[in-house]
C-alpha positions in Angstrom: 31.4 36.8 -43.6 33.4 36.8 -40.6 33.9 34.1 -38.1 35.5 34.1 -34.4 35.1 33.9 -31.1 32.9 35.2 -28.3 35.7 37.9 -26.7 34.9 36.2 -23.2 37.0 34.1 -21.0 34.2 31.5 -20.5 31.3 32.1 -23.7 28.0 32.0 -22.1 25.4 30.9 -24.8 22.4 33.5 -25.9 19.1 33.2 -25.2 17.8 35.6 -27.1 18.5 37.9 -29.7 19.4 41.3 -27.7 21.9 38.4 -26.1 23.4 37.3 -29.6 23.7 40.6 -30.6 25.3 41.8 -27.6 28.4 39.5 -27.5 31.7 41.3 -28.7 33.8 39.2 -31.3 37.8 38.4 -30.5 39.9 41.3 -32.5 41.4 38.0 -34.5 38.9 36.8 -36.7 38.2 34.8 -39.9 37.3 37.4 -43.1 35.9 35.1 -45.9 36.2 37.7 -48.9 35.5 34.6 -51.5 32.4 36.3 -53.5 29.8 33.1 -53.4 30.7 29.8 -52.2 29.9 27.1 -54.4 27.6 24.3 -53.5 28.3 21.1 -52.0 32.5 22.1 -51.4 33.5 21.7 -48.1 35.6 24.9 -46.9 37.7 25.6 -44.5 37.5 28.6 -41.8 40.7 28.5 -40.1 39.7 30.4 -36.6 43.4 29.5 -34.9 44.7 33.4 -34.5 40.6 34.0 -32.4 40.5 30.3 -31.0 44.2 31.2 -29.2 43.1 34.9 -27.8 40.4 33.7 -25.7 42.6 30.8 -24.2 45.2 34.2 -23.7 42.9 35.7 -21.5 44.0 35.6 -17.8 40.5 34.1 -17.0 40.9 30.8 -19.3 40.9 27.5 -18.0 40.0 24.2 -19.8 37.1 23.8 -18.9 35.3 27.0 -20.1 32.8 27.1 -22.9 34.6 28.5 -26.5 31.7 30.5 -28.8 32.5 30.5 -32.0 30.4 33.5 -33.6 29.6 33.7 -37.7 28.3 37.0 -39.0 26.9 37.9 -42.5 28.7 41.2 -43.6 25.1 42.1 -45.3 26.1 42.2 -49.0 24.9 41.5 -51.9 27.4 39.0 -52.7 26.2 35.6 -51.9 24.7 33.8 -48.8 27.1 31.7 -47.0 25.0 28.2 -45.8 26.3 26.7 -42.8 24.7 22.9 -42.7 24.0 22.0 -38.4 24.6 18.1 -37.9 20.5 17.6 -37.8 20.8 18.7 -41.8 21.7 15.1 -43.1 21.8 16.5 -47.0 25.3 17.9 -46.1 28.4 17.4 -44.4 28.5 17.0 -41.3 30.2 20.2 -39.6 33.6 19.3 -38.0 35.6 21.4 -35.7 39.3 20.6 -35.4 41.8 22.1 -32.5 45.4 20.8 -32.5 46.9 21.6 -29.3 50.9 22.8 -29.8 52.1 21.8 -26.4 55.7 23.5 -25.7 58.4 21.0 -25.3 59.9 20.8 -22.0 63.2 21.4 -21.1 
């Protein structure tokens, strides 16, 4: 599994699936190589490395959408299960940025 971002200054949502399929992933991305995760443990994807390319870009401002993009590699090696906040049976999903600002001089 890999998770990162959508490789564009401001992430415009799909609509379909040619649209999802069509969006390039940041070079810096997540790779979960764990073979099956268990059930009911939280983990955590630490996307820091992607999250801080797209805010690189020379197009960035605040404002702009972030897409944050999980694909399956296709093997046979477990399904990873990612619960939305409608699926009350599991944690709730929870994403964290900490903003490093730069100290001034």
């Amino acid at each position: 599994m890999k998770v990162g971002c959508d490789a564009r200054a401001n992430s415009i949502p799909p609509i379909t699936y040619s649209d999802l399929n069509g969006i390039t992933m940041t070079s810096a991305y997540y790779q979960d190589d764990v073979a099956q995760w268990a059930p009911g443990i939280t983990y955590t994807i630490d996307i820091t490395s992607s999250v801080q390319e797209v805010i690189n870009y020379g197009g960035w401002i605040k404002t702009n959408t972030l897409g944050v993009i999980i694909l399956g590699d296709s093997s046979t090696s477990g399904y990873r299960y990612i619960a939305s906040l409608e699926y009350f049976s599991y944690p709730q999903p929870v994403l964290t940025i900490i903003a490093i600002m730069p100290v001034p001089y």
